[in-house]
N, C-alpha and C positions, 0 to 999 in steps of 0.2 A: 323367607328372608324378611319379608315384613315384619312379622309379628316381632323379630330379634331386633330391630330396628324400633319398634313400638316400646319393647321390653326396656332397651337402651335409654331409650328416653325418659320413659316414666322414672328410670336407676340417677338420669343423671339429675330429674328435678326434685325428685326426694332427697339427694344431696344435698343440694343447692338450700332446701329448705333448710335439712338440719346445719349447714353450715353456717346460714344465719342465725340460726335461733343460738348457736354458743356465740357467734360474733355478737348479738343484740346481749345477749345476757353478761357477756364479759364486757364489754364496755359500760355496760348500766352501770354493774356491778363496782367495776372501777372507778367508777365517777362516784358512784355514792359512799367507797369507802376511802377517797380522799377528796372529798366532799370539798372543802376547804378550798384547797388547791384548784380544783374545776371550777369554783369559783372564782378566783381572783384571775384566773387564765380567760374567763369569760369576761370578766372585769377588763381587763388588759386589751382585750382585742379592738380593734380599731375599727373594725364592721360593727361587731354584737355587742358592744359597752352600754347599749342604750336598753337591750335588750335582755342583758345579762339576769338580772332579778328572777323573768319568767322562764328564759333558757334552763337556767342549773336546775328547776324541776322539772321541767318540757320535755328535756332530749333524756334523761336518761326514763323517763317516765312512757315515752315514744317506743323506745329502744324495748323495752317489758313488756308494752303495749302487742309490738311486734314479732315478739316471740312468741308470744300466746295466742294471736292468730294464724301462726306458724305451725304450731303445732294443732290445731283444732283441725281438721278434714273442709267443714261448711267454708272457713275463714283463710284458708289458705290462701286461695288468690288474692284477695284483700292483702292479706299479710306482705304478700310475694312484691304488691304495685307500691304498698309502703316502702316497702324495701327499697326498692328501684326509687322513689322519690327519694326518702333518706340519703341514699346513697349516691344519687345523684347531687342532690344539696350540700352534702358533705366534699364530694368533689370539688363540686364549684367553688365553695368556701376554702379550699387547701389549694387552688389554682389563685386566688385574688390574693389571697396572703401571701403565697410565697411569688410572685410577680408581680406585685403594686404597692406592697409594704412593707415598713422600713426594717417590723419589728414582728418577728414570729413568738404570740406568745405562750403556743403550747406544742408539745410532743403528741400533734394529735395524729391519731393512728397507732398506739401500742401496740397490738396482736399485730397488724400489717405491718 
């Protein structure tokens, strides 16, 4: 029963991996090809307007970054704690916007 339980696990964090590495790569993806628009949406926000300039290449560059250690064996863990930071940052950021400001200015979250 152990081992099924061992087996289980390893099944559900290889998931988990590849389920980031399409969420990292289709987000990148979509921010670089309406590039434009992710910019002015960074533009617009009222946290990251200060920051926007480095953000529109940072976060989808992060996002690539993270896939790719995703998929390497050595990097995985690495990968997996970015993940968790990212993801957790990204949270934070969609909790102060939509609870402290007046003006939500992007549809952030597509695939979710």
């Amino acid at each position: 029963m152990r081992k099924f339980n061992k087996r289980v696990v390893q099944y559900l964090v290889k998931g988990i991996e590849y389920l980031f590495v399409v969420l990292w790569i289709y987000a990148a993806t979509a921010k670089l090809l309406d590039f434009e628009a992710f910019s002015i949406q960074l533009g617009q926000s009222p946290l990251l307007s200060a920051y926007a300039g480095i953000l529109v290449w940072l976060v989808p560059l992060s996002e690539y970054v993270l896939s790719t250690l995703l998929l390497i064996p050595k990097t995985k863990t690495i990968g997996l704690y970015g993940s968790l930071y990212l993801m957790t940052a990204f949270t934070t950021y969609i909790i102060i916007i939509l609870n402290y400001a007046d003006f939500v200015p992007c549809s952030c979250g597509g695939i979710l």
